[in-house]
SENU-549282 format. One record per residue (C-alpha): z negated, y, x negated; residue in one letter. Coordinates in steps of 0.25 Angstrom, whole numbers, padded with zeros to 4 digits, always signed. Layout:
N
ZYXA
...
This chain:
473
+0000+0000+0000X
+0002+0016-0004X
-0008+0024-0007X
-0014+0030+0005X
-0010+0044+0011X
-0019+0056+0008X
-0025+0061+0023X
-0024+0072+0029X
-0032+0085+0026X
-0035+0086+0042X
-0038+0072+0045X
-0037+0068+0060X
-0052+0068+0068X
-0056+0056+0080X
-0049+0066+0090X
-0035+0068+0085X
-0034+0053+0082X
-0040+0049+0096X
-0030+0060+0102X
-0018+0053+0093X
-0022+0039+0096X
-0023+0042+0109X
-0010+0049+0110X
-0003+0039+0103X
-0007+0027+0110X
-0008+0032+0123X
+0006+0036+0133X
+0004+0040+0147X
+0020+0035+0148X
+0015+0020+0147X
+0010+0021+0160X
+0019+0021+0171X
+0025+0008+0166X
+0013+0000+0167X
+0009+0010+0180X
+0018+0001+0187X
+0009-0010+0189X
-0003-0003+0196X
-0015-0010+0193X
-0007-0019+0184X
-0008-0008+0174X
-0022-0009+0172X
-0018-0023+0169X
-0008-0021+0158X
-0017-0010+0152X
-0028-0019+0151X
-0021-0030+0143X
-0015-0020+0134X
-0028-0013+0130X
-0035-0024+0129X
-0025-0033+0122X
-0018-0022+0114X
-0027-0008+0113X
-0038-0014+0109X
-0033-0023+0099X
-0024-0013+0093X
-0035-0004+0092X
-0045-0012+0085X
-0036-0017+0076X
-0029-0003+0072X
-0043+0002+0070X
-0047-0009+0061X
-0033-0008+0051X
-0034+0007+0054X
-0046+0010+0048X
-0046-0002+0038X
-0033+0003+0030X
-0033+0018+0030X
-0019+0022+0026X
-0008+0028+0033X
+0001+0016+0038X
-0007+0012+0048X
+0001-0001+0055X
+0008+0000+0044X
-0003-0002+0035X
-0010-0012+0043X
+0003-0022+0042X
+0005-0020+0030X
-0006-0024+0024X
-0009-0035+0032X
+0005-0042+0030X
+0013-0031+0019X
+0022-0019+0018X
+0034-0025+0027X
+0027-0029+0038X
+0017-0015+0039X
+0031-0009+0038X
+0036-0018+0050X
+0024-0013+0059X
+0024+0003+0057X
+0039+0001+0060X
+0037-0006+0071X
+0024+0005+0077X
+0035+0018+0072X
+0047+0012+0079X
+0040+0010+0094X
+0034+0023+0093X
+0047+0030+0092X
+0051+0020+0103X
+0039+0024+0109X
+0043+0038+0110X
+0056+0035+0117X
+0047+0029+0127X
+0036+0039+0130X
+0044+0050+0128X
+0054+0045+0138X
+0042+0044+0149X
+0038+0057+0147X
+0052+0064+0149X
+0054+0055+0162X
+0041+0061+0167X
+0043+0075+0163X
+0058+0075+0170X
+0050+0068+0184X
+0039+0077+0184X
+0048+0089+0184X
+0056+0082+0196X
+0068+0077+0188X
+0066+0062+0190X
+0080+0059+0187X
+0075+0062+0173X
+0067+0051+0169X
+0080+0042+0168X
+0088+0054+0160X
+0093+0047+0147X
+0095+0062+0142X
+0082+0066+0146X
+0073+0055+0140X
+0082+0057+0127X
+0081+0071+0126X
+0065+0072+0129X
+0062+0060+0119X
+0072+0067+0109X
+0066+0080+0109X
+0052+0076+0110X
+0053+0065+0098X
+0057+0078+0089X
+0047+0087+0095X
+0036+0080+0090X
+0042+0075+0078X
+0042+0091+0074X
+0026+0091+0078X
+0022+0078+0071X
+0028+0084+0058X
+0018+0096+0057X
+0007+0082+0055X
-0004+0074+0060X
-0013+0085+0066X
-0001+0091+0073X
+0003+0077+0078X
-0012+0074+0082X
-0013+0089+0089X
-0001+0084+0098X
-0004+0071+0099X
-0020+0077+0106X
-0011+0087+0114X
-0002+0076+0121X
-0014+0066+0123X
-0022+0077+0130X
-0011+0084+0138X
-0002+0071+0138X
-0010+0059+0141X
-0025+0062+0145X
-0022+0073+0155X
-0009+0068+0161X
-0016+0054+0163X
-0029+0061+0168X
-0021+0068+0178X
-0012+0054+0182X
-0027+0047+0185X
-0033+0060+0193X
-0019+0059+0202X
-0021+0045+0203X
-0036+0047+0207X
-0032+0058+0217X
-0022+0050+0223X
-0030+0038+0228X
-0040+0047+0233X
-0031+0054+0241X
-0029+0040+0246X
-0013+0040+0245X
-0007+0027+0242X
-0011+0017+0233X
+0001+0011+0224X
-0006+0001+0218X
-0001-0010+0228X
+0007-0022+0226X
+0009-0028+0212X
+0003-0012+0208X
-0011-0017+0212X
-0011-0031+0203X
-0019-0028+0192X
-0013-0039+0185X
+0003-0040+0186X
+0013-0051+0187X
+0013-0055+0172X
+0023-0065+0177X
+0033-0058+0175X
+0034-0056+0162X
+0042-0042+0165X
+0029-0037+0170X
+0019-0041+0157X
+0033-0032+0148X
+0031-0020+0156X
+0016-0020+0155X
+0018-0020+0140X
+0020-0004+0143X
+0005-0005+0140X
+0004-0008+0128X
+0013+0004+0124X
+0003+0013+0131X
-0007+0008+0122X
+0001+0008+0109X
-0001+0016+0096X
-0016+0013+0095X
-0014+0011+0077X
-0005+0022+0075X
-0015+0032+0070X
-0019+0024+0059X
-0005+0027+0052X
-0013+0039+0049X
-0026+0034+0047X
-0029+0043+0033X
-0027+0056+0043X
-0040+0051+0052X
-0052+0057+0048X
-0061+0045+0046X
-0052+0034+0050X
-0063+0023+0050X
-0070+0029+0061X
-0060+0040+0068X
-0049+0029+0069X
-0057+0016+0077X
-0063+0027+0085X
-0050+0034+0089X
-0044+0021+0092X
-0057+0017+0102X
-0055+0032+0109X
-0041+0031+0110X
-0044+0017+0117X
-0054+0023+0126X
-0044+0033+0130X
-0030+0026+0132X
-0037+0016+0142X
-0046+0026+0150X
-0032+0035+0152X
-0021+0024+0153X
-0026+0016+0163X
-0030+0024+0175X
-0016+0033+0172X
-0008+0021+0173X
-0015+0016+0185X
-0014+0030+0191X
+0001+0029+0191X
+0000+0017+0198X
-0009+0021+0208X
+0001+0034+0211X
+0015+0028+0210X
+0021+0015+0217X
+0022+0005+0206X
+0036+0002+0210X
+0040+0019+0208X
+0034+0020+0194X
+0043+0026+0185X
+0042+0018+0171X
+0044+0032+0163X
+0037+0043+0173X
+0027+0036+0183X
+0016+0048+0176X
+0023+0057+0183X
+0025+0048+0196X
+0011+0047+0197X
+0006+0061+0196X
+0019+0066+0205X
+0011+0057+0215X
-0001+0062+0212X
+0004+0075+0213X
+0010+0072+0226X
+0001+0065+0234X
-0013+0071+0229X
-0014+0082+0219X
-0001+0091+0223X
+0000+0098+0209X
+0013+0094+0206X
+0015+0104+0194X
+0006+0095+0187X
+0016+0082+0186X
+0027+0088+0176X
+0015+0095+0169X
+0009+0081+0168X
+0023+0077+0162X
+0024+0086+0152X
+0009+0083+0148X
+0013+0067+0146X
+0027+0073+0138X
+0015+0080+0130X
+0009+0066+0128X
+0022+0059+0121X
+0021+0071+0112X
+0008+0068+0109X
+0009+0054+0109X
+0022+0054+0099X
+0014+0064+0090X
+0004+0054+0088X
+0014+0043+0085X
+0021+0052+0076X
+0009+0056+0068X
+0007+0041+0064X
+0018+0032+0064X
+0027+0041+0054X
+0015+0038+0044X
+0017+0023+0044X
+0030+0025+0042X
+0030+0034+0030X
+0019+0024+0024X
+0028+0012+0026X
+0039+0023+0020X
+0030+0025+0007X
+0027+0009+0007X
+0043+0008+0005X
+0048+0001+0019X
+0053+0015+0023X
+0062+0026+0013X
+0052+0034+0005X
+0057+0046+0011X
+0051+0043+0026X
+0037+0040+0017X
+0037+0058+0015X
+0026+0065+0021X
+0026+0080+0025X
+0014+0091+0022X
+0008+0087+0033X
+0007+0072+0031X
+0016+0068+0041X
+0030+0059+0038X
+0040+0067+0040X
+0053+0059+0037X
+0047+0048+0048X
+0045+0058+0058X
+0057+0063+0057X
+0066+0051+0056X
+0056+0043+0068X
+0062+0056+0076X
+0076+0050+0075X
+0073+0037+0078X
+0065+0041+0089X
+0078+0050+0092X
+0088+0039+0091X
+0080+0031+0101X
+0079+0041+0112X
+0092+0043+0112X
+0095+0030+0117X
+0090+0034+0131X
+0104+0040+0132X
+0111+0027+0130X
+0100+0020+0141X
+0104+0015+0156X
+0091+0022+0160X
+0079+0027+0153X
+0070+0018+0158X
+0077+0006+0153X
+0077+0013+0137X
+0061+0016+0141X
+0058-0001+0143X
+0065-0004+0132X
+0060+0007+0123X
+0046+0003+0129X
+0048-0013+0128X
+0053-0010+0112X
+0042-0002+0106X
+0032-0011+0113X
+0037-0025+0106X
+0039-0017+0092X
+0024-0009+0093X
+0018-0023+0096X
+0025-0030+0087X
+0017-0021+0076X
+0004-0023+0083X
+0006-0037+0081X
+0007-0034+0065X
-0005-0024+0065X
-0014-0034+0074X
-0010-0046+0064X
-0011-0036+0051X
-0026-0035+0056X
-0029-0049+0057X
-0023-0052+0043X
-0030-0040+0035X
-0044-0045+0041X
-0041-0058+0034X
-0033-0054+0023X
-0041-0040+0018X
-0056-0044+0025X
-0064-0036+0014X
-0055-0021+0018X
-0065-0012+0023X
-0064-0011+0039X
-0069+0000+0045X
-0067-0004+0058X
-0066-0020+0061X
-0061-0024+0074X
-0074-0031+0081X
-0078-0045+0079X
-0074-0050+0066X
-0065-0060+0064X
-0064-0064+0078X
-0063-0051+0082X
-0051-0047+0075X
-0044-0060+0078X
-0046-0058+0092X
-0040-0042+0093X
-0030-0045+0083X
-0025-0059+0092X
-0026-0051+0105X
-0017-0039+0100X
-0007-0050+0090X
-0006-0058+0105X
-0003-0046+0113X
+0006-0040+0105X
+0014-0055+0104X
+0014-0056+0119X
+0018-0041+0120X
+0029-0043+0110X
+0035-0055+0119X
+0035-0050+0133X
+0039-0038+0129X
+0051-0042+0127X
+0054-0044+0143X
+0061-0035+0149X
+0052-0028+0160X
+0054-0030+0175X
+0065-0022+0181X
+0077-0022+0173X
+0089-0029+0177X
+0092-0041+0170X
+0105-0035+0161X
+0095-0025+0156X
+0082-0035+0154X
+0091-0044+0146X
+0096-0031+0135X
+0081-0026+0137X
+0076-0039+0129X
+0088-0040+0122X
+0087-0025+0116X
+0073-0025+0116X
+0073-0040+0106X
+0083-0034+0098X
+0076-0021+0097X
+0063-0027+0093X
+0069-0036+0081X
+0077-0024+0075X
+0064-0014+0077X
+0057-0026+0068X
+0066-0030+0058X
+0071-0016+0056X
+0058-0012+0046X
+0058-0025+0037X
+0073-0022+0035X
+0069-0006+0033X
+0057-0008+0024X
+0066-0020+0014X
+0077-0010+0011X
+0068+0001+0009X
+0059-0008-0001X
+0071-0014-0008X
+0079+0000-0009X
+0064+0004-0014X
+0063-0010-0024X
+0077-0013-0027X
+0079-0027-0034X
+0084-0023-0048X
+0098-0030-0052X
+0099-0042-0061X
């Protein structure tokens, strides 16, 4: 391994980690998708807090305050089962989050265009390209001036972009039962547990699991935490506290306000508080700022992501998978030649909304790959844990997941299980689409997956050999 990166001179406090952490992990977008089943929500939520949040915390709490050096994932991977495969992991958690962004920005411009009464506008290929275009450059231009600035944004979108907005969707939801209008969680909606039957319905509440994604990231930037061995485990554990106490009644309260059959997959936020609007609190005005608040949360939640995967990168750069000149740092500590060539990428792929039969067909298949390849690396970073317990026992730990031996065993096998599970099913195409279209989904979605994985250890073997040539005979 390199030497480590000096820190910052204005390390980051339990506040700003929190407001990043949270920001980063949490996306009020995930919501309406899962809303769909009523009380079956709770149902899905449940299984992937317990079987993934939870798991994912402990363990990136344990590797994040064990190895304290910029890498993170990467890092973690790495020395656990070498160089290539750290390499394969931070690829894998860079490349969904800028399919990520594709995905949440999309939501957010279909719920800015219906809350302003153009609902023709949540299916505009132009539309949804131009907004995800715009926006990917915008906060690009922020995240440049560094970390505090990122972490400044990232507070201002989770305030203003997820805990007001989600506030608001639960008061709506409260008001509109006691105003005793009509229940919507009837039928199928008032199961609490699904039909996992159908396998089509056990792949569309893998949604979930992108609403609880992103729980490591801020370990890539573990040396610009002020005490990481005690700022990082508690941030995680608030952050925790936080997404379940928000997430869950939000999602519920979409259910509750809109007929599960009428919720829209990319703008049922707004849906549910035009209903509650509508039918108990008459303030319409407040719905399209409402939408403008969640926009303010992709911001927000980008910036975060922005502010840590790049860092990965430029440590797998100086290791010598990536050319040297995306290892480069500017004044302010922050990789400049990954941000800006991530921005392309992320630019490139927007702009296959145009080429699309709908946006909500690019919006499953963007959603379906950036869930196969973001736990495909947390089956690399639960495994890494499991082998570094056995393979560096003496490493001081500041934090150990509870239970000794057993215990770890136990997170690390729930998390490797579920991420196995997920990887499988995720692969059927969800209910819905006609049968031309599911057979390209999977077929697109399979093909994309293999060449998202093979595509580093290909990068990372010409870089090292241009690096290291083999000298002639």
């Amino acid at each position: 391994m390199t030497a480590a990166q000096p820190k910052t001179s204005r390390p980051l406090g339990l506040f700003l980690v929190v407001m990043l952490m949270f920001g980063i992990i949490t996306s009020l977008n995930g919501m309406a998708p899962l809303a769909t089943y009523g009380l079956g929500a709770i149902f899905y939520l449940a299984i992937a807090i317990v079987l993934f949040l939870v798991p994912a915390a402990l363990v990136a709490s344990e590797l994040g305050t064990t190895y304290q050096r910029d890498g993170g994932v990467y890092t973690w991977v790495s020395e656990a089962f070498g160089p290539t495969a750290g390499f394969v992991a931070t690829w894998l958690q860079w490349l969904q989050n800028i399919i990520f962004w594709t995905v949440v920005l999309t939501g957010s411009a279909a719920m800015l265009a219906v809350s302003l009464g153009w609902t023709d506008g949540a299916e505009n290929r132009l539309y949804s390209a131009a907004v995800v275009l715009g926006t990917i450059w915008l906060i690009t231009a922020l995240s440049l001036f560094g970390l505090r600035s990122s972490g400044l944004i990232g507070t201002v979108g989770t305030i203003a972009g997820t805990i007001l907005p989600g506030a608001l969707l639960i008061a709506f939801a409260v008001g509109y039962i006691l105003d005793d209008q009509p229940n919507n969680l009837v039928g199928p909606a008032a199961d609490l547990i699904p039909d996992l039957s159908d396998p089509a319905n056990v792949t569309f509440g893998l949604a979930a699991i992108l609403v609880f994604a992103g729980i490591e990231v801020m370990a890539a930037r573990i040396r610009d935490i002020r005490t990481p061995e005690r700022t990082y485990p508690r941030a995680t554990l608030i952050s925790v506290l936080m997404i379940a106490a928000l997430i869950v009644p939000a999602t519920l309260a979409i259910s509750i306000m809109v007929p599960a059959d009428d919720i829209s997959i990319t703008s049922g936020i707004v849906q549910a508080m035009n209903a509650g609007v509508d039918h108990v609190w008459h303030l319409g005005w407040l719905v399209p700022l409402a939408a403008i608040a969640i926009y303010l949360d992709a911001i927000g939640e980008i910036a975060g992501w922005m502010a840590a995967t790049p860092a990965a990168m430029a440590t797998a750069a100086r290791e010598g998978h990536l050319p040297r000149k995306l290892a480069a740092e500017n004044a302010r500590n922050t990789a400049r030649p990954v941000l800006i060539g991530q921005a392309v990428v992320g630019s490139s792929i927007s702009l296959l909304f145009i080429f699309q039969p709908s946006v909500s067909s690019m919006f499953w298949l963007l959603s379906a790959l950036l869930v196969q390849l973001y736990v495909l690396m947390y089956a690399m970073m639960f495994a890494a844990a499991l082998r570094l317990r056995r393979t560096q026992p003496d490493v001081p730990r500041p934090f150990r997941i509870p239970g000794g031996r057993p215990g770890i065993w136990l997170v690390c096998g729930i998390g490797i299980v579920f991420s196995a599970a997920a990887i499988i099913v995720g692969f059927i195409p969800p209910a819905g689409l006609g049968e031309a279209t599911a057979i390209s989904h999977t077929i697109v979605l399979v093909a994309a997956v293999v060449l998202c994985t093979v595509a580093p250890m290909a990068i990372s073997r010409r870089e090292r050999a241009r690096s290291n040539p083999v000298p002639r005979s």
